[in-house]
N, CA, C and O atoms as a Tripos MOL2 file, in Angstrom:
@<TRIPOS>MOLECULE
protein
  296   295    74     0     0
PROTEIN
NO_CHARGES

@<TRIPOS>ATOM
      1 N          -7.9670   19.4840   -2.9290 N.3       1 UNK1
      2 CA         -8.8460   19.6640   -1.7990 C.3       1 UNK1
      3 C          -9.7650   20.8520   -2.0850 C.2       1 UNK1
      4 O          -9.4330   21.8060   -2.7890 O.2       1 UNK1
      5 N         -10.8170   20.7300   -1.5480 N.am      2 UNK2
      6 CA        -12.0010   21.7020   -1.9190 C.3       2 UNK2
      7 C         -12.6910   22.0060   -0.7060 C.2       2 UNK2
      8 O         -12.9940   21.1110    0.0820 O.2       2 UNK2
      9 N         -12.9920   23.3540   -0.4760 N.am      3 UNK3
     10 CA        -13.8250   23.8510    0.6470 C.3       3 UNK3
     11 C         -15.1480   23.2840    0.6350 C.2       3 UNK3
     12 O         -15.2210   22.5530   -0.3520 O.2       3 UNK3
     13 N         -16.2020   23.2870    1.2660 N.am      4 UNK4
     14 CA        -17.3070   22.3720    0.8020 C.3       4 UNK4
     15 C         -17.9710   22.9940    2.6990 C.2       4 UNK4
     16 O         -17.3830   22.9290    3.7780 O.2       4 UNK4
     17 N         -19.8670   23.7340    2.2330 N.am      5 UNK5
     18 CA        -20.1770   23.6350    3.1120 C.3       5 UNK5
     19 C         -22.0090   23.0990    3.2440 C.2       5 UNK5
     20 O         -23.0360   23.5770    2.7610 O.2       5 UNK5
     21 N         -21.7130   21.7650    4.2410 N.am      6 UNK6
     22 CA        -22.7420   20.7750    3.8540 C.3       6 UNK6
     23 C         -23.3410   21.0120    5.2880 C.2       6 UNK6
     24 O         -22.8560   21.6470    6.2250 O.2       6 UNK6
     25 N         -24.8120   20.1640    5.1780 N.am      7 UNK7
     26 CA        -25.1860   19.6920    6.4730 C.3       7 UNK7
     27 C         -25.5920   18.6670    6.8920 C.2       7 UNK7
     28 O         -26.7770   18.7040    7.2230 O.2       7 UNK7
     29 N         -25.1810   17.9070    6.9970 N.am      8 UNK8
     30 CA        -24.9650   16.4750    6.9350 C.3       8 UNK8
     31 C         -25.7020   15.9270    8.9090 C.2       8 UNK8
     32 O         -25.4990   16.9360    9.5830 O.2       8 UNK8
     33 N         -26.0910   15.2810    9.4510 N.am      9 UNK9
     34 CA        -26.4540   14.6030   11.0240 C.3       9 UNK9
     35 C         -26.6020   15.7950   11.6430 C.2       9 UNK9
     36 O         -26.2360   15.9460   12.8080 O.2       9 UNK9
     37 N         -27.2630   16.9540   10.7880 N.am     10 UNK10
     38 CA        -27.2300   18.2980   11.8440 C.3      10 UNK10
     39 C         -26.0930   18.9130   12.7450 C.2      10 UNK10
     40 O         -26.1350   19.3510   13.8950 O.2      10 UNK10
     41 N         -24.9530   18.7850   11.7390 N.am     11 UNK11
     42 CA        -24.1870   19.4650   11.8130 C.3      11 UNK11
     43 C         -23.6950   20.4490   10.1630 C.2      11 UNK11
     44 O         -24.0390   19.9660    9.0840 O.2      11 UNK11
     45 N         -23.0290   21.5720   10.2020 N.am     12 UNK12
     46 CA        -22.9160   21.8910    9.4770 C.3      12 UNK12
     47 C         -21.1010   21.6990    9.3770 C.2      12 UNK12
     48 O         -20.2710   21.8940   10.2650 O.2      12 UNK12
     49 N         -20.8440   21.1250    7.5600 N.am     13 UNK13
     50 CA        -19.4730   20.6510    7.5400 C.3      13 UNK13
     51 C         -18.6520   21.8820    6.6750 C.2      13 UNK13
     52 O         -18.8010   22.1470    5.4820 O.2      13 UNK13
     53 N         -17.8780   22.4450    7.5060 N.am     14 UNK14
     54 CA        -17.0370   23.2200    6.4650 C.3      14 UNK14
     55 C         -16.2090   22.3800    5.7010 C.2      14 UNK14
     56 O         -15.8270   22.9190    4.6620 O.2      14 UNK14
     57 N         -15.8810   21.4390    5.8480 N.am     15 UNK15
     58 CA        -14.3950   20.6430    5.1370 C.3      15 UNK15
     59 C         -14.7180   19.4940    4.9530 C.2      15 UNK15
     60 O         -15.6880   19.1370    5.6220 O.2      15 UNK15
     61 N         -14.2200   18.6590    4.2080 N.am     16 UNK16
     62 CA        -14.7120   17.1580    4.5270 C.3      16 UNK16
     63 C         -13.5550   16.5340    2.8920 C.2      16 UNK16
     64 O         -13.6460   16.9120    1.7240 O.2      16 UNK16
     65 N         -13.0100   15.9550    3.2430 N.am     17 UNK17
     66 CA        -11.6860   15.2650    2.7600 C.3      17 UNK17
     67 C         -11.0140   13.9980    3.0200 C.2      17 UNK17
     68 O         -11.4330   13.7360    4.1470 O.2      17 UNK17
     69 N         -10.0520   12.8230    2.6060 N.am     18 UNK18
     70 CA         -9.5150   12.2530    3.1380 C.3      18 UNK18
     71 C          -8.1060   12.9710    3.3430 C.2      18 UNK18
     72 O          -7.6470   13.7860    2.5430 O.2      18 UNK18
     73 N          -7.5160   12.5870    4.4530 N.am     19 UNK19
     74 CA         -5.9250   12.5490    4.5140 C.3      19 UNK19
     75 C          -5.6160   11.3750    5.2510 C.2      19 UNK19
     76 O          -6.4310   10.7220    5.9030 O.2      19 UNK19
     77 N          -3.8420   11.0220    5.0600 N.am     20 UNK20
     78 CA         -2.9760    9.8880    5.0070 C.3      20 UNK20
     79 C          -2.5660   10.5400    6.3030 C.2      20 UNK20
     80 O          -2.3720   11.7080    6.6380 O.2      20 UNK20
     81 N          -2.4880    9.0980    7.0610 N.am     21 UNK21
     82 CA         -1.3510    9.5840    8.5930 C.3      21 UNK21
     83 C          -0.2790    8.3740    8.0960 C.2      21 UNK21
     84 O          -0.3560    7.7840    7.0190 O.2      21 UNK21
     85 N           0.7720    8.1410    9.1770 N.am     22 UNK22
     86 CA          1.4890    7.2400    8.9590 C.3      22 UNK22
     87 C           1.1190    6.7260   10.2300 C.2      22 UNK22
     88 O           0.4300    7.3610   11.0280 O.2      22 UNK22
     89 N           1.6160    5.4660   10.4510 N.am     23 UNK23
     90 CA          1.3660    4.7310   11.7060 C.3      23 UNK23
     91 C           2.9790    5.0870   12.4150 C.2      23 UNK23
     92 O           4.0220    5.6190   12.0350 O.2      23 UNK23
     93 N           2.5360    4.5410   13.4650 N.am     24 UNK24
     94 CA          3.9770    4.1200   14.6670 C.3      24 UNK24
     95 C           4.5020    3.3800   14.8380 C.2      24 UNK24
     96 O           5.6350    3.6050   15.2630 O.2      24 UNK24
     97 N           4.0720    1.9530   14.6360 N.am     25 UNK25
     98 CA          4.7180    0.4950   14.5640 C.3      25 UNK25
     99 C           5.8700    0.4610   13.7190 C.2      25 UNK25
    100 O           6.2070    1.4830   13.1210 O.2      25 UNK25
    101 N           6.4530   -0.5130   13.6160 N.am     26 UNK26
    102 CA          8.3070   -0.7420   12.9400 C.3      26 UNK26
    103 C           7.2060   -0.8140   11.2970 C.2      26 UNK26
    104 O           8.1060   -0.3600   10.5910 O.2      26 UNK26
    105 N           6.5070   -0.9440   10.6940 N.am     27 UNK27
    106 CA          5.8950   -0.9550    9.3720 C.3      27 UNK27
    107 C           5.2640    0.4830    8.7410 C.2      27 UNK27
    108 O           4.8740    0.7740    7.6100 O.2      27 UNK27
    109 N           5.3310    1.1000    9.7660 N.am     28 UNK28
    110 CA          5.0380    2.6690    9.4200 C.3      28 UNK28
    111 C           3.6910    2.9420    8.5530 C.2      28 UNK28
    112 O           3.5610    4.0050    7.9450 O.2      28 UNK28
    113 N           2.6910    1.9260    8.5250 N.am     29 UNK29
    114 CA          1.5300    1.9560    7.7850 C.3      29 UNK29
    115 C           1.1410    2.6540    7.0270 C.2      29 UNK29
    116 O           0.4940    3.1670    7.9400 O.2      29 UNK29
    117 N           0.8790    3.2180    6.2050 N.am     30 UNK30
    118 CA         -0.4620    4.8230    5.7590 C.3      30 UNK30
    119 C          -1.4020    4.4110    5.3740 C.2      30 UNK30
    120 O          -1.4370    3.5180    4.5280 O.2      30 UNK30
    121 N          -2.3510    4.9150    5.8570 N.am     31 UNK31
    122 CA         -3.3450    4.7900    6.0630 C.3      31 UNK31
    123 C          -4.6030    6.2000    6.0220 C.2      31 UNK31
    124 O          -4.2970    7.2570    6.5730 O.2      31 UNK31
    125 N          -5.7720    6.0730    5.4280 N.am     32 UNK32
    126 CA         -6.4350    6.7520    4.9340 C.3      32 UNK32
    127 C          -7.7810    7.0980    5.8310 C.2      32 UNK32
    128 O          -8.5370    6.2620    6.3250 O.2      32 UNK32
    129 N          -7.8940    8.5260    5.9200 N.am     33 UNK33
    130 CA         -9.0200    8.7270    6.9460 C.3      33 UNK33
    131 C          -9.4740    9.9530    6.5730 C.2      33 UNK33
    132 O          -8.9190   10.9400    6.0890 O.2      33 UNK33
    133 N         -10.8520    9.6400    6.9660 N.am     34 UNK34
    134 CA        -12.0820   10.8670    6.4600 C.3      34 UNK34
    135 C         -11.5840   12.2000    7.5440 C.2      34 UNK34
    136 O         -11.4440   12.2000    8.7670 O.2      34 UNK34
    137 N         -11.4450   12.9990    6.8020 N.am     35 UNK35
    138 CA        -11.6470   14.5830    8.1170 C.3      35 UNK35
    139 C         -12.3090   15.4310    8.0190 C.2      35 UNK35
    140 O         -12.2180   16.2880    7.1400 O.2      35 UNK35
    141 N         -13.3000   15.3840    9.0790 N.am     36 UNK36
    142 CA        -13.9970   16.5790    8.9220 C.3      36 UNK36
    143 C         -13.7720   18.0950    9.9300 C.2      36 UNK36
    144 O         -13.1490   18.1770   10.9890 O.2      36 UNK36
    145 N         -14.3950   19.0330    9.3010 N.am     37 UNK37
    146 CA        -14.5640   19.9360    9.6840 C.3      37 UNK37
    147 C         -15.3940   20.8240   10.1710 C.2      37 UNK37
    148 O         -15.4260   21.7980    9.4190 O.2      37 UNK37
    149 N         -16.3990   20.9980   11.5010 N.am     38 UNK38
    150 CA        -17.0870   21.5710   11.8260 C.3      38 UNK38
    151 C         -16.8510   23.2930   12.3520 C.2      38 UNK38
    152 O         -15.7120   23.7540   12.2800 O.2      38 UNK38
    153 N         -17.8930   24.0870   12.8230 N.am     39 UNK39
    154 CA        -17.4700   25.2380   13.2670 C.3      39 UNK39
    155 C         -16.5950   25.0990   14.8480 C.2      39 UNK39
    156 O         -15.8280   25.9640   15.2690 O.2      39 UNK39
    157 N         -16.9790   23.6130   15.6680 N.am     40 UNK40
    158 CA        -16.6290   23.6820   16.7990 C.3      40 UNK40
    159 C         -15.4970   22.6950   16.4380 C.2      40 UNK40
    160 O         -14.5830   22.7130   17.2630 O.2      40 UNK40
    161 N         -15.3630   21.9990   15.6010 N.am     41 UNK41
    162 CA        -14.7170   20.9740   15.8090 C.3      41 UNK41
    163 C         -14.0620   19.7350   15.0220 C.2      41 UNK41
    164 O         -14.9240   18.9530   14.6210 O.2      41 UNK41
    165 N         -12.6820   19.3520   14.6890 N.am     42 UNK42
    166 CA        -12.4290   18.4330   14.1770 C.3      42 UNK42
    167 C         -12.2340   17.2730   14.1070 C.2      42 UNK42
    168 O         -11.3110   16.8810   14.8200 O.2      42 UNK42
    169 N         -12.7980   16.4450   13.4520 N.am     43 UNK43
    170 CA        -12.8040   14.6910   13.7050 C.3      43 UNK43
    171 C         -12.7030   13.8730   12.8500 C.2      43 UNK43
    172 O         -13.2140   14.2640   11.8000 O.2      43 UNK43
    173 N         -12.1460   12.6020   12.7840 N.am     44 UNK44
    174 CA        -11.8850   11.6970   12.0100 C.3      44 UNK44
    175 C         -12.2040   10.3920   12.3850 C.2      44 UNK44
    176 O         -12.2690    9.9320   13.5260 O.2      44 UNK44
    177 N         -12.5020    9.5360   10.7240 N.am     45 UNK45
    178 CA        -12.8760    8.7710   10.7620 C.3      45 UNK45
    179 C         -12.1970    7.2500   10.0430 C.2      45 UNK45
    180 O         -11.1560    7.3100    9.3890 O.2      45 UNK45
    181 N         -12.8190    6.1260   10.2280 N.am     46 UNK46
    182 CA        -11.3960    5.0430    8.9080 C.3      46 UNK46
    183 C         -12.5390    5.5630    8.1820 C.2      46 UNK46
    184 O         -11.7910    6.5270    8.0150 O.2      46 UNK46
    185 N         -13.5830    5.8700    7.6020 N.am     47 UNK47
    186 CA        -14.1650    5.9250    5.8840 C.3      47 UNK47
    187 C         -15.2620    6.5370    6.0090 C.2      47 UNK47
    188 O         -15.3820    7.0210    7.1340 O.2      47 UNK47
    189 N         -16.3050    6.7630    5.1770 N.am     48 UNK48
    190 CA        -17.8620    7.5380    5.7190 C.3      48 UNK48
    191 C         -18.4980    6.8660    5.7970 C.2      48 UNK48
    192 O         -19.6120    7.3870    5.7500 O.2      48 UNK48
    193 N         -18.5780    5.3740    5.9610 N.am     49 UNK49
    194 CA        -19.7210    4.6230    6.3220 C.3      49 UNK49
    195 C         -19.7900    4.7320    8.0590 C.2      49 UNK49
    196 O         -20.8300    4.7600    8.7170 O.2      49 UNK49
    197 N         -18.2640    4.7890    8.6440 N.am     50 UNK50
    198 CA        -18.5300    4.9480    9.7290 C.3      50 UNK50
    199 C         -19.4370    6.5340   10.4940 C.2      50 UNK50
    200 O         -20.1900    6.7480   11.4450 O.2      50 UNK50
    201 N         -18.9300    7.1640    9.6290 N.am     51 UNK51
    202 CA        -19.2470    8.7410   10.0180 C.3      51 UNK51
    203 C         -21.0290    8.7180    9.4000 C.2      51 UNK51
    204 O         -21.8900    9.4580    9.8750 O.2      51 UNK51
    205 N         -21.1900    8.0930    8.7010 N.am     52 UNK52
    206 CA        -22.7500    7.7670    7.9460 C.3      52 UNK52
    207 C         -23.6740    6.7810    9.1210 C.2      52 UNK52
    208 O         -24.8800    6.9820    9.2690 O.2      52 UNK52
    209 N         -23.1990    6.0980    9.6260 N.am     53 UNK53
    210 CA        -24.0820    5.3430   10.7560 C.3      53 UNK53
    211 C         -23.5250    5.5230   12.1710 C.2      53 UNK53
    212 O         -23.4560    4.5990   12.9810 O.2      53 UNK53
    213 N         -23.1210    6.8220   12.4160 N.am     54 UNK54
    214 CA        -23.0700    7.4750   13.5710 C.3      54 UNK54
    215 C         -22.0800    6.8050   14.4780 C.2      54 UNK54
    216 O         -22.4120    6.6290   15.6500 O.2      54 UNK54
    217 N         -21.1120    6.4850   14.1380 N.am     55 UNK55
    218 CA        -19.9730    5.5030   15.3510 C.3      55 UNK55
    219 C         -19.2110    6.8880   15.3630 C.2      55 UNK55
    220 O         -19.0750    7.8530   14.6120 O.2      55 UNK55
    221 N         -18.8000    6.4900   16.5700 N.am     56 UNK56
    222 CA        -17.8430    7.1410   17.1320 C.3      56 UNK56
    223 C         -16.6430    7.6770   16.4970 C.2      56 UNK56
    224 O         -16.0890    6.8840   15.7360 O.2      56 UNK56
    225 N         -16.0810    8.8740   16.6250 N.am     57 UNK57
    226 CA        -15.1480    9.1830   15.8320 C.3      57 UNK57
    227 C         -13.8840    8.5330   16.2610 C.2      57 UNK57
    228 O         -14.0990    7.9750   17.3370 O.2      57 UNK57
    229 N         -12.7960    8.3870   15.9170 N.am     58 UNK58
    230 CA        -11.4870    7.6390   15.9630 C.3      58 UNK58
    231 C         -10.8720    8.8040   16.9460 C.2      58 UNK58
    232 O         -10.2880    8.4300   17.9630 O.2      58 UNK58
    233 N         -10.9930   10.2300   16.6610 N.am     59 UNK59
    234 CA        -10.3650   11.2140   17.6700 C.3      59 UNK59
    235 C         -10.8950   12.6960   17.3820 C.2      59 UNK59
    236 O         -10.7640   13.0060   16.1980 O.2      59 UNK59
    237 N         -11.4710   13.6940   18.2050 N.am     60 UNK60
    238 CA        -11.9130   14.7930   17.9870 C.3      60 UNK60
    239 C         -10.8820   15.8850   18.8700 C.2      60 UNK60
    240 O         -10.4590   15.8550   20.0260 O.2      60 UNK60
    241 N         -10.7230   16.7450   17.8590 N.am     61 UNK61
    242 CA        -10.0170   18.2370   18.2680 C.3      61 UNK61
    243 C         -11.0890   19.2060   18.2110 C.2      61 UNK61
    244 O         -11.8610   19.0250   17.2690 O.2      61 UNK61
    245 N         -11.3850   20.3450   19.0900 N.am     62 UNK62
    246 CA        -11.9540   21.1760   19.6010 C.3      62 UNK62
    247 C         -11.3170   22.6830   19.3660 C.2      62 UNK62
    248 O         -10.5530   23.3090   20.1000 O.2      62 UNK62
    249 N         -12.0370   23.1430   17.7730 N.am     63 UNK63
    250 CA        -11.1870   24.2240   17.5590 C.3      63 UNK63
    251 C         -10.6800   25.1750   18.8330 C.2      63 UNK63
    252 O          -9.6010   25.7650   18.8970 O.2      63 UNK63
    253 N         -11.7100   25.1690   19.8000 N.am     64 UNK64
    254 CA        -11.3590   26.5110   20.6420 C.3      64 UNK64
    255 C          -9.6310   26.0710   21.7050 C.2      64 UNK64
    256 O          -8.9270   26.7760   22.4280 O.2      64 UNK64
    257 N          -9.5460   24.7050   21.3190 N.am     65 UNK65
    258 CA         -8.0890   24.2130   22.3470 C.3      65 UNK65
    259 C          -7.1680   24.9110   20.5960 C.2      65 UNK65
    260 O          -6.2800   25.7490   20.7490 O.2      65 UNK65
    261 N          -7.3880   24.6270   19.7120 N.am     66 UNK66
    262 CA         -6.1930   24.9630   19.0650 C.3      66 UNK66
    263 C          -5.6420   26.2990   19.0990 C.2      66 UNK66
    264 O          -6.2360   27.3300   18.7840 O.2      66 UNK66
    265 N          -4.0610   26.1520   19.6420 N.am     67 UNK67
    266 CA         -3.6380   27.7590   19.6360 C.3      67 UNK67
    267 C          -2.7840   28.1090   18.5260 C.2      67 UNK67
    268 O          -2.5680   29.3070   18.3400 O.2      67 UNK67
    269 N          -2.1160   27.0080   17.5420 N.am     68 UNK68
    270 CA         -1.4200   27.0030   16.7670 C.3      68 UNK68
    271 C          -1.5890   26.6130   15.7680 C.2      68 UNK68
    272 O          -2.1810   25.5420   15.9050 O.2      68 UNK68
    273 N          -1.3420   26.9360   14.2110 N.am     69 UNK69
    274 CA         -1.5590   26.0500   13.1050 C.3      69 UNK69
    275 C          -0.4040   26.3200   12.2330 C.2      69 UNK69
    276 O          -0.2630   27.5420   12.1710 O.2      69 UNK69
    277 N           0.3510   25.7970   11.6370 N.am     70 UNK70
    278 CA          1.1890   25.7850   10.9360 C.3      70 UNK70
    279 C           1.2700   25.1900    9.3290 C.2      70 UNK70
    280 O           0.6000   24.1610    9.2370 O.2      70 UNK70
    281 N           1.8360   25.5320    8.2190 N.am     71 UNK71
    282 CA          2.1170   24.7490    6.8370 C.3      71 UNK71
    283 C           3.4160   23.8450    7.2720 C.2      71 UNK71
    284 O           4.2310   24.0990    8.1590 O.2      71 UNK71
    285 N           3.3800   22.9410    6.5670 N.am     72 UNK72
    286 CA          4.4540   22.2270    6.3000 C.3      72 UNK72
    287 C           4.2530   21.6190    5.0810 C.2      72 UNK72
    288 O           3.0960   21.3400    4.7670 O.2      72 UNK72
    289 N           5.1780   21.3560    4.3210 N.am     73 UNK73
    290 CA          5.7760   20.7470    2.7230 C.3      73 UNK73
    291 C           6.2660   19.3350    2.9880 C.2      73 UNK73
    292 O           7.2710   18.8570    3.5130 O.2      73 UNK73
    293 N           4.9380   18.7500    2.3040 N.am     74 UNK74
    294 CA          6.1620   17.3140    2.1090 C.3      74 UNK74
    295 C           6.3660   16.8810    1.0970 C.2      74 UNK74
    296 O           7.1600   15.9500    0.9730 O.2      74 UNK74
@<TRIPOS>BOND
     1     1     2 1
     2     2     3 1
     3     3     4 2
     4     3     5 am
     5     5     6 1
     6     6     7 1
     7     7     8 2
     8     7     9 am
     9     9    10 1
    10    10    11 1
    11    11    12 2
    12    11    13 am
    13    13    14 1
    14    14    15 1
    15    15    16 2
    16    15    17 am
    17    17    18 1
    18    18    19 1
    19    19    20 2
    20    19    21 am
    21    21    22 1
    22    22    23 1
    23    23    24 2
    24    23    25 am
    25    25    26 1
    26    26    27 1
    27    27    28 2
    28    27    29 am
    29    29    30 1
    30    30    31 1
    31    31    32 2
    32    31    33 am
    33    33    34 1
    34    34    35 1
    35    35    36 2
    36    35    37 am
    37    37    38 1
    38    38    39 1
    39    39    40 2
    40    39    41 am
    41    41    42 1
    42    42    43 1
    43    43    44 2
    44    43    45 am
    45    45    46 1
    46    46    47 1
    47    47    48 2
    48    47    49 am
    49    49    50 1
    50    50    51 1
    51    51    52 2
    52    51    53 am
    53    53    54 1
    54    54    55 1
    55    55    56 2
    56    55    57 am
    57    57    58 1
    58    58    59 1
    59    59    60 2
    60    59    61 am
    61    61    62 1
    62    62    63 1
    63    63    64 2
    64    63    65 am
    65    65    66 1
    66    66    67 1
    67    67    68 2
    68    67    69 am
    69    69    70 1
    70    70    71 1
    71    71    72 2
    72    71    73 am
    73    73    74 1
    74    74    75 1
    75    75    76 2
    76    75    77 am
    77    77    78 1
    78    78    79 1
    79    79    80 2
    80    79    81 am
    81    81    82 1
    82    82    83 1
    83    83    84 2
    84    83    85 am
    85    85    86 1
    86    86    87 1
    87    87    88 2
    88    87    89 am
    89    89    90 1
    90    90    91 1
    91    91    92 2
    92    91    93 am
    93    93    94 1
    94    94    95 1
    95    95    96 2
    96    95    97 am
    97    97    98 1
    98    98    99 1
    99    99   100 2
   100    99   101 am
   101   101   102 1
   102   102   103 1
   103   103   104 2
   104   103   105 am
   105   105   106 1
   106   106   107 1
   107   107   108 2
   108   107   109 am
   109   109   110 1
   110   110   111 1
   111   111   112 2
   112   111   113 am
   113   113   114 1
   114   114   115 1
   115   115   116 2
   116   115   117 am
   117   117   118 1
   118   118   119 1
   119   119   120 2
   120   119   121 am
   121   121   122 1
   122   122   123 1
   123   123   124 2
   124   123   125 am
   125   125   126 1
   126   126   127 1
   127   127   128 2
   128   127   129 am
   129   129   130 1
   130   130   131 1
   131   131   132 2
   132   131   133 am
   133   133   134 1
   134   134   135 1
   135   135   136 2
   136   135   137 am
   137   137   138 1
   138   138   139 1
   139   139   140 2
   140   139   141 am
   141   141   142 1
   142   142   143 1
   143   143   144 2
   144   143   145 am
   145   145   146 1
   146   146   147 1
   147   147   148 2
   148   147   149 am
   149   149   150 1
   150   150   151 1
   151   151   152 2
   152   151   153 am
   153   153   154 1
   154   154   155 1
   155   155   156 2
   156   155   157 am
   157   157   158 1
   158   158   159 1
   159   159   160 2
   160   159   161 am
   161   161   162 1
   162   162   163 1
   163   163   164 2
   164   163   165 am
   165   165   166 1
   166   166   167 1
   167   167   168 2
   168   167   169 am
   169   169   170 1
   170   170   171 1
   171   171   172 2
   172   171   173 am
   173   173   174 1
   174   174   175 1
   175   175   176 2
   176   175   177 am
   177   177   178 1
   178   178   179 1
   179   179   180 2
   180   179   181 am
   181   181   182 1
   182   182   183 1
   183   183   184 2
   184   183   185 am
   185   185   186 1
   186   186   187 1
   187   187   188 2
   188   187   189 am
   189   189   190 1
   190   190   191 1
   191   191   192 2
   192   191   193 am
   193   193   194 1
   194   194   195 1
   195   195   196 2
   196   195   197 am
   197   197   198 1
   198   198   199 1
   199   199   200 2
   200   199   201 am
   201   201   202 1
   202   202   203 1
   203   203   204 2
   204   203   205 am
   205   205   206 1
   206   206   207 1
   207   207   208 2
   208   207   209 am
   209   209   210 1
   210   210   211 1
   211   211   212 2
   212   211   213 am
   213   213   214 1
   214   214   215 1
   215   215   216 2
   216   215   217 am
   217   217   218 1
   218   218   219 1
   219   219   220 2
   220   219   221 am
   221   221   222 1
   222   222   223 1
   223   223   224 2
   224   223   225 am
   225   225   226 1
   226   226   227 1
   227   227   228 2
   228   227   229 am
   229   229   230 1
   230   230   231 1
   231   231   232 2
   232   231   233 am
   233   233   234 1
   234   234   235 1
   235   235   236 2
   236   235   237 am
   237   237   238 1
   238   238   239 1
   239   239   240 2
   240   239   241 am
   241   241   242 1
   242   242   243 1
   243   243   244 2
   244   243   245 am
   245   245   246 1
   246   246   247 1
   247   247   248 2
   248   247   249 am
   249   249   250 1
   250   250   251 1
   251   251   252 2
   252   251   253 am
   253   253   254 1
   254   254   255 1
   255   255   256 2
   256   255   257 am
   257   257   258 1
   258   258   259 1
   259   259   260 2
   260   259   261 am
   261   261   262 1
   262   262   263 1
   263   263   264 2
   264   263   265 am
   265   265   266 1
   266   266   267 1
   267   267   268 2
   268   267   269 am
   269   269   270 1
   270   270   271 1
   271   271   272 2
   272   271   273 am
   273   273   274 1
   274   274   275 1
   275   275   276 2
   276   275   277 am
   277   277   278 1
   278   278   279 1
   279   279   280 2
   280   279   281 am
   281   281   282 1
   282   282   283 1
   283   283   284 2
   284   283   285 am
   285   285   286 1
   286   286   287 1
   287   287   288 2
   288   287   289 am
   289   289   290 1
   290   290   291 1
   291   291   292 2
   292   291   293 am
   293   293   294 1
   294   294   295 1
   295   295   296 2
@<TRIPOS>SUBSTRUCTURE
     1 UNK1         2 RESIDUE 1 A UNK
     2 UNK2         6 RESIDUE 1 A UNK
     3 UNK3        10 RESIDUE 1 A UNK
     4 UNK4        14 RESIDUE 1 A UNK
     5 UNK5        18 RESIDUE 1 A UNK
     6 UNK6        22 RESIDUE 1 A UNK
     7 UNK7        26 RESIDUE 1 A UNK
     8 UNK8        30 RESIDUE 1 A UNK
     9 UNK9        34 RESIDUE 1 A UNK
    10 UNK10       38 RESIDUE 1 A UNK
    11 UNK11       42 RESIDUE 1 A UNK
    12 UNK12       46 RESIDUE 1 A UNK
    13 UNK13       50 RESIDUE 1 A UNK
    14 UNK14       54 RESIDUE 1 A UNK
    15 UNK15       58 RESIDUE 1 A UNK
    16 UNK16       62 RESIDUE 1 A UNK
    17 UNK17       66 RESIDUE 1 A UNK
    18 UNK18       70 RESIDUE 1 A UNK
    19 UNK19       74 RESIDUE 1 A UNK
    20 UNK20       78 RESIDUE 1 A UNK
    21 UNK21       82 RESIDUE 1 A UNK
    22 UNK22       86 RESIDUE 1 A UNK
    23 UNK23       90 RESIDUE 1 A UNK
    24 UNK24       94 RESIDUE 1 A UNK
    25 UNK25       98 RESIDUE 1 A UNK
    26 UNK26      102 RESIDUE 1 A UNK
    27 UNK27      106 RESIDUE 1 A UNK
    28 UNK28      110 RESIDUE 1 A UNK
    29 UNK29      114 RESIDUE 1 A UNK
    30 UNK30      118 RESIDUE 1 A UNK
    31 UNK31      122 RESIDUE 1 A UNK
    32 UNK32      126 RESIDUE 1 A UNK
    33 UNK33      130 RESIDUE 1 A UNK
    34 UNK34      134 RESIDUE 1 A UNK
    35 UNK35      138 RESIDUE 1 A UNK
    36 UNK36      142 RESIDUE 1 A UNK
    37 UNK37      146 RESIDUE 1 A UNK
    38 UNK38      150 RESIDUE 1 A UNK
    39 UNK39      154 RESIDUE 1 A UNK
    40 UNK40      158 RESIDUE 1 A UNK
    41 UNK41      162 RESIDUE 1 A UNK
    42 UNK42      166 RESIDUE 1 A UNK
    43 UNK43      170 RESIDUE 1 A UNK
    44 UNK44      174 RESIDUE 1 A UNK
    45 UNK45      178 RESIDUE 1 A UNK
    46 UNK46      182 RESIDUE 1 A UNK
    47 UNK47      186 RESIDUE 1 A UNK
    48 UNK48      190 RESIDUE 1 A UNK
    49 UNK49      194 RESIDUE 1 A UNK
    50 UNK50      198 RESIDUE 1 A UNK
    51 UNK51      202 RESIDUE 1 A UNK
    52 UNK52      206 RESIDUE 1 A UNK
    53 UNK53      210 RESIDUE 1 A UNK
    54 UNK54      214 RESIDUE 1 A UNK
    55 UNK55      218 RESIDUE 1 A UNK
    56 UNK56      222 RESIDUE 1 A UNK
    57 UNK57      226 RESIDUE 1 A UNK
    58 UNK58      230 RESIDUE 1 A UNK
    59 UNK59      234 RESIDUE 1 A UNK
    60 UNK60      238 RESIDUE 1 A UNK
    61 UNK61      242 RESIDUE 1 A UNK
    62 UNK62      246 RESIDUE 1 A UNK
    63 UNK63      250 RESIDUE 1 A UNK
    64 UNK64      254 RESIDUE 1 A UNK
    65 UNK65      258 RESIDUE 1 A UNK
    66 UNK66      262 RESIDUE 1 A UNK
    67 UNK67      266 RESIDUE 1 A UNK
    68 UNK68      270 RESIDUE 1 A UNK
    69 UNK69      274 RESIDUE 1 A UNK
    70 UNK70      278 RESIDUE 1 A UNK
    71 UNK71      282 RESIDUE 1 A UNK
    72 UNK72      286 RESIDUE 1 A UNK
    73 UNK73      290 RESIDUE 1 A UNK
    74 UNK74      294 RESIDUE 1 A UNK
């Protein structure tokens, strides 16, 4: 992973990476999604074509709600 600071739809991106979630269903999926990183805010996407023709993000976090961040090892 690499720091990276772009400006991409007039925003400026500190981060921009894929990461793996797992799903919830009895098949436990993984599955691959764009994350970005703004100064206000984090959001994800399924790939960058979506984040490239402006759809909606899948879910946005709002640095100023985060009170916690933690490492974990897997």
């Amino acid at each position: 992973m690499q720091c990276m600071l772009l400006k991409n739809n007039n925003k400026i991106i500190l981060y921009k990476d894929f990461v793996f979630k797992q799903g919830k269903k009895a098949s436990k999926k993984i599955s691959k999604r764009l994350l970005l990183l703004t100064p206000k805010e984090i959001s994800w996407y399924h790939n960058i074509k979506e984040y490239e023709t402006n759809k909606p993000a899948l879910g946005i976090i709002k640095v100023e709600d985060i009170y916690k961040v933690s490492e974990t090892v897997m």
